[in-house]
C-alpha positions as CSV (number, residue, x, y, z in Angstrom):
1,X,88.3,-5.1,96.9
2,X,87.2,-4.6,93.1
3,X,87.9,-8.5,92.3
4,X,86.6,-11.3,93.9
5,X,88.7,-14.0,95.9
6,X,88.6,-17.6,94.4
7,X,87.0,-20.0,96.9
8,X,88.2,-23.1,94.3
9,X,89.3,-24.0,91.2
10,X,86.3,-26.1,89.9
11,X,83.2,-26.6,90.8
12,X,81.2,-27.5,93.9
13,X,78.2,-30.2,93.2
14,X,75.4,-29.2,95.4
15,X,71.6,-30.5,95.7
16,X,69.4,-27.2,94.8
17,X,65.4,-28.0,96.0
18,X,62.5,-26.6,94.0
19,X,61.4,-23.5,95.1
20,X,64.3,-22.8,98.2
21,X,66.1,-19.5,97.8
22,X,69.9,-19.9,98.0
23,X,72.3,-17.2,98.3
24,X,75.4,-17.4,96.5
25,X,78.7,-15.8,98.0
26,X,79.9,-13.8,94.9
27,X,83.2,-12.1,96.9
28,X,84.7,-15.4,97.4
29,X,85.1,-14.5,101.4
30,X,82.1,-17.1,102.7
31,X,83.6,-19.5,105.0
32,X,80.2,-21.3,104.1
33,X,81.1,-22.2,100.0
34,X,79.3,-22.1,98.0
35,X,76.6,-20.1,100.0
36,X,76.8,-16.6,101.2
37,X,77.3,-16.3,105.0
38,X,77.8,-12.4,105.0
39,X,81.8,-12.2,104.6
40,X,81.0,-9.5,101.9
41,X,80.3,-6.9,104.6
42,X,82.0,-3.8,103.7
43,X,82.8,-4.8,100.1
44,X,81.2,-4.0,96.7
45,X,79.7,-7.5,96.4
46,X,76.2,-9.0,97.0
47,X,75.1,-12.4,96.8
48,X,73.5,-13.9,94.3
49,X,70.3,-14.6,95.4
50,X,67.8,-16.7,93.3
51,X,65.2,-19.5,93.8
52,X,65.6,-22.8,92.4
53,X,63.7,-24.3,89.5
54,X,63.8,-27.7,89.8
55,X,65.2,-30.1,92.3
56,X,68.6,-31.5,91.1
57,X,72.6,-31.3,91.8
58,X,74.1,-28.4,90.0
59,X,77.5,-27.5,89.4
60,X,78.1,-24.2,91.7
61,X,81.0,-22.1,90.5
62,X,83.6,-21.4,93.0
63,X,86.3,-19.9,91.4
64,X,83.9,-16.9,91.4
65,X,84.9,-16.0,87.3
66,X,81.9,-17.3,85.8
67,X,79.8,-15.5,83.0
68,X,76.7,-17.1,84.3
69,X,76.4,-17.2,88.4
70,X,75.7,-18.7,90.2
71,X,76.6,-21.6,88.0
72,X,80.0,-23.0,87.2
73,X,80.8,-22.3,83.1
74,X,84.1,-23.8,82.7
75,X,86.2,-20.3,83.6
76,X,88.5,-21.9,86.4
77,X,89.6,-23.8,83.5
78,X,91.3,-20.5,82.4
79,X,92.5,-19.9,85.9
């Protein structure tokens, strides 16, 4: 598995806390979406794993395309 599977084709709103370290499922395999839950076992792909800055809802990609994870940047548009 070289690409990853689309989850979605737009993104996921989700409430990120300050400071809490989320794990986004890069491989598209997480029956947990947008979050990792392991799936990737056995692939190429890792999470992306990265700590929150400030508390707020953020636009989570899902179709798994995007230039900037974990983050949604418009991509499933091209989809």
């Amino acid at each position: 598995m070289d690409q990853p599977k689309s989850a979605g084709s737009a993104p996921q709103m989700e409430p990120l806390e300050e400071g809490k370290t989320y794990a986004w499922c890069s491989c598209g395999l997480s029956e947990n979406q947008p979050w990792c839950n392991g799936a990737h076992s056995g692939t190429s792909f890792q999470p992306k794993v990265f700590k929150a800055e400030e508390s707020k809802q953020a636009a989570m990609c899902t179709c798994k395309l995007t230039k900037n994870p974990p983050f949604c940047d418009g991509s499933h548009r091209a989809m």
